[in-house]
VEXLUM-522919 format. One record per residue (C-alpha): residue in one letter; x, y, z. Coordinates in pm, whole numbers, plus 50000, padded with zeros to 5 digits. Layout:
AXYZ/...
//
This chain:
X500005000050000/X502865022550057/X504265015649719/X500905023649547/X500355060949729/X504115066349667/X505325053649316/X508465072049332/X509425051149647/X508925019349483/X511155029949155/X513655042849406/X513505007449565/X513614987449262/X517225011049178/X518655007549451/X518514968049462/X519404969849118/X522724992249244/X523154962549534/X523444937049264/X525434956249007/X527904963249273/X528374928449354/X528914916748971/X529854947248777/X530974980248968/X532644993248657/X528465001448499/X527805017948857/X530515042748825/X528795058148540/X525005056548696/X526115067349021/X524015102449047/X520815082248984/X521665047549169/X523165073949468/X519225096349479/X517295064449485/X519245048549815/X519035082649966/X515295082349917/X515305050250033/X517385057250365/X514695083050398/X511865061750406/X513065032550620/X514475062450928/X510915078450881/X509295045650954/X510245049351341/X508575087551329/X506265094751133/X504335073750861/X503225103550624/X506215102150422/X507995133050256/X510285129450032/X513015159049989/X512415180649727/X516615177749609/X516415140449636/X513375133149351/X515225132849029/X518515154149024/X521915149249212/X523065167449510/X524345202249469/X527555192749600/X527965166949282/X526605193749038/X529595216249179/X531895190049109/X530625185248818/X530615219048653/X534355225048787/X535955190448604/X533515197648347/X535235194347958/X534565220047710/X536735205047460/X535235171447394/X536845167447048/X540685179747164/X543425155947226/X545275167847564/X549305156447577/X551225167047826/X554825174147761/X556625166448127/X559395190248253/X561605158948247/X560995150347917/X562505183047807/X566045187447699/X568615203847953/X571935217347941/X573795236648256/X576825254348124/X577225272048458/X576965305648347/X573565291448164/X571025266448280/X568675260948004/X565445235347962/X564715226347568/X560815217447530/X561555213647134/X565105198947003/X567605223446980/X571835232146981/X572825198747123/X569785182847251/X567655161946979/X564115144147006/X562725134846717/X559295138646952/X559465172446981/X560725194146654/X558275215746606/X554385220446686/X552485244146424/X554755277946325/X555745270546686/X559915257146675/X561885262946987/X560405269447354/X563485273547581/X563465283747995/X566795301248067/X568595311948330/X571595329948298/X573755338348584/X574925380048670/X577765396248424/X577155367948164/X575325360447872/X575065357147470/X577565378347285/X577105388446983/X575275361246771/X572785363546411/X569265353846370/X568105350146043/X564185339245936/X562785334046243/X560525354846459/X562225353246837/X560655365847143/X561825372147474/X559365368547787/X561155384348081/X560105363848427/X562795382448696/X565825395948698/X567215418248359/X568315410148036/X569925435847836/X569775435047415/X572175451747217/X572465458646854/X575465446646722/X575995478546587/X576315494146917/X579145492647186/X579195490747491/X579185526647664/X577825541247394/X574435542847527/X572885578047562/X569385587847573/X568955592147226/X569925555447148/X566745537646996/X565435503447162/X566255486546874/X569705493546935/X569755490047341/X567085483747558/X567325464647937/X564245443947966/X562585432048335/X559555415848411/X556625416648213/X559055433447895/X558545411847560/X561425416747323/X560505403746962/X562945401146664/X561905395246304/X565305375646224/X564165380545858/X567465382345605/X569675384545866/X570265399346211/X572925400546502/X572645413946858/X573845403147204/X571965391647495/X573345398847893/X572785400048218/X575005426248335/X573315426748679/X575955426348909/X574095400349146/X570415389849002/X570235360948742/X567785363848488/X564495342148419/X563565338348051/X561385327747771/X563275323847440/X560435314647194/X561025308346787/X558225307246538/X558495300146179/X557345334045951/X554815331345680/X557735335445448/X561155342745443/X563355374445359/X561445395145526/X563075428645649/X565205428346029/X562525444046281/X562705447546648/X560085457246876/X559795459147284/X556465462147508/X555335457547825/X552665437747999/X551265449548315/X551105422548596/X547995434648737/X546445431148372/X547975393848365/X545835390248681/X542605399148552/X542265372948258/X544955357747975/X546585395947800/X547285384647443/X550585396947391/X551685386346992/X549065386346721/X549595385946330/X550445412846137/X547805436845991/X547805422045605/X549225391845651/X551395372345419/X550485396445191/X551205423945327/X551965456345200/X555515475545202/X553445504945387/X551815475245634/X554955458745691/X556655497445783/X553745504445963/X553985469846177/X550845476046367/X548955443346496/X545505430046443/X545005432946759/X545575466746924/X548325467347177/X549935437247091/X553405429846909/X552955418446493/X554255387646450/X554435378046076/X552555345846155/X549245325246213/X550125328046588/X548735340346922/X550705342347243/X549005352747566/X550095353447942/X548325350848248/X548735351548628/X545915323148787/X545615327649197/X545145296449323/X541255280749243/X540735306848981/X540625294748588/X541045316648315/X539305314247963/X541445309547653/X539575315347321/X541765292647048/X542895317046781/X541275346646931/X537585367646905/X536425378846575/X538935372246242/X542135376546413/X543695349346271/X543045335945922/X543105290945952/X540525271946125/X541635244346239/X544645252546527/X546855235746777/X547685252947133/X550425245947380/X550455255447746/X553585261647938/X553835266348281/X557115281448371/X559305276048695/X558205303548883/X557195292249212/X559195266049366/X557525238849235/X554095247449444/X552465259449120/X549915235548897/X547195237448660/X544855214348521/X543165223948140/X540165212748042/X538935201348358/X540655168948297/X542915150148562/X545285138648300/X546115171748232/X547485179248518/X550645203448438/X553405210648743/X555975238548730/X558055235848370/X555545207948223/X553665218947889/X551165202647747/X550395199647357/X546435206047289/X545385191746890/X542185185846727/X540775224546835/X538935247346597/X538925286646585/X536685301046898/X536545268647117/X537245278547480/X540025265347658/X539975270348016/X542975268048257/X542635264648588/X544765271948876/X545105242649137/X548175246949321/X549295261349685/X549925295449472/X548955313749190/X550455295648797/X551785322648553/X550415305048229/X551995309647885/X549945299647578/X551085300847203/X548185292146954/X549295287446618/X547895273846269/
//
């Protein structure tokens, strides 16, 4: 009689003996029914402690079809937005490394002496490299030549110098192309183009420097030797992801006027002459930021896109992230994590899950 004035008790019974038996013979189904199998033996539990009470039975309002709140919380934060994306995590110590004393240097794509035929290149993106280089030492005078190279300044100085310029010479009058003494939250970007050559020091007399070194393949080569230097406010970088590179107004096909011009597509951010985003943020800990895969509106021109995520060695190892809402993409200071199969405007969030906030790199290319 019970059953027939309360139908929802008796489906809730017939559920949860079916969750009894399923869990005997085959937990692995009961993992994946659990928010429905878990209601009905609340329900139940209900029932049978109300017996002792009361016998006009009410059953909660939160326990007649949906989950608790708690599991819809969880649920929403591990949530995936990118269903269709293949996540791969590139470890720190799967990266090349190199200490030369003056320079300590991780490779997350081959390069000088380290070679993995794993990691050559990802999109337009070619060399990733984390660098440290100790007070009063650095790169002398070296060319670049058809590459687009970027500097992202973590701590401590690094000063470029044209190689047209000695040392002393400096005055106020001397251009940034020609000198300029970068610190955190400074990008430095060089079009390498037909041919280049500058220095790179720390001539701190105590502080070693953190660094970035990033390489993307241009559109096309020969293009003419540009420099150009910006900074990126930390409190912006703590808001949201700042996009800090984004193609060149034109594009491949630029004009000479464009190209002289070398203003962005997107305002306040440095032309790269490329299919390529790069952005930076600055995650507290249990915040997530939003990445939008090659940008809002037609910033960049190819559909179909690759992303990788770096998170640099910035906090003493305390720093992690998870993307995606997935626990296999987990990323822990100097991991990265290669991110295929995503389309132009799918929304890649990053989320910060470690005992302090994660400065996040991303670099979104064709």
């Amino acid at each position: 009689m019970v059953y027939m004035r309360h139908p929802f008790l008796l489906s809730s019974t017939l559920i949860a003996i079916f969750a009894i038996t399923v869990t005997y013979y085959r937990p692995d189904i009961l993992q994946n029914l659990f928010p429905y199998t878990n209601t009905a033996i609340l329900t139940l539990t209900a029932y049978l402690s109300s017996l002792t009470t009361n016998s006009n039975i009410t059953i909660p309002a939160h326990q007649h079809s949906t989950p608790p709140s708690h599991m819809n919380t969880a649920k929403t934060t591990m949530s995936r937005t990118l269903h269709h994306a293949k996540i791969t995590p590139h470890l720190s110590s799967t990266r090349g490394h190199a200490d030369h004393g003056w320079l300590n240097t991780y490779h997350s794509f081959s390069f000088a002496n380290w070679y993995n035929p794993a990691y050559t290149s990802f999109g337009s993106l070619r060399v990733l490299n984390e660098d440290r280089v100790k007070p009063q030492s650095g790169f002398p005078t070296h060319p670049h030549r058809d590459f687009e190279i970027f500097s992202y300044i973590l701590s401590g100085e690094l000063t470029h110098r044209d190689s047209m310029l000695t040392k002393g010479a400096e005055g106020s009058d001397v251009s940034p192309d020609q000198f300029y003494r970068m610190r955190r939250g400074d990008v430095q970007f060089t079009t390498g183009g037909t041919g280049i050559a500058h220095s790179e020091f720390n001539e701190h007399k105590r502080d070693t420097v953190h660094f970035l070194q990033i390489w993307a393949l241009p559109w096309k080569r020969g293009l003419k030797p540009r420099y150009h230097t910006r900074h990126f406010s930390e409190e912006d970088k703590k808001k949201g992801f700042v996009t800090i590179l984004s193609p060149l107004k034109g594009g491949v096909d630029a004009t000479a006027e464009q190209e002289a011009k070398a203003e962005a597509v997107l305002e306040g951010t440095i032309p790269i002459h490329a299919d390529f985003l790069m952005g930076a943020g600055i995650i507290k800990g249990g915040d997530k930021f939003e990445w939008i895969v090659g940008g809002r509106g037609n910033v960049t021109e190819q559909n179909k896109r690759k992303v990788f995520v770096h998170l640099p060695m910035t906090k003493g190892g305390k720093a992690s992230i998870r993307l995606d809402g997935r626990e296999d993409a987990v990323l822990k200071e100097g991991d990265g994590a290669f991110i295929e199969g995503v389309n132009k405007g799918d929304k890649l969030w990053v989320e910060s899950v470690g005992e302090v906030e994660a400065e996040v790199v991303v670099l979104d290319t064709a």
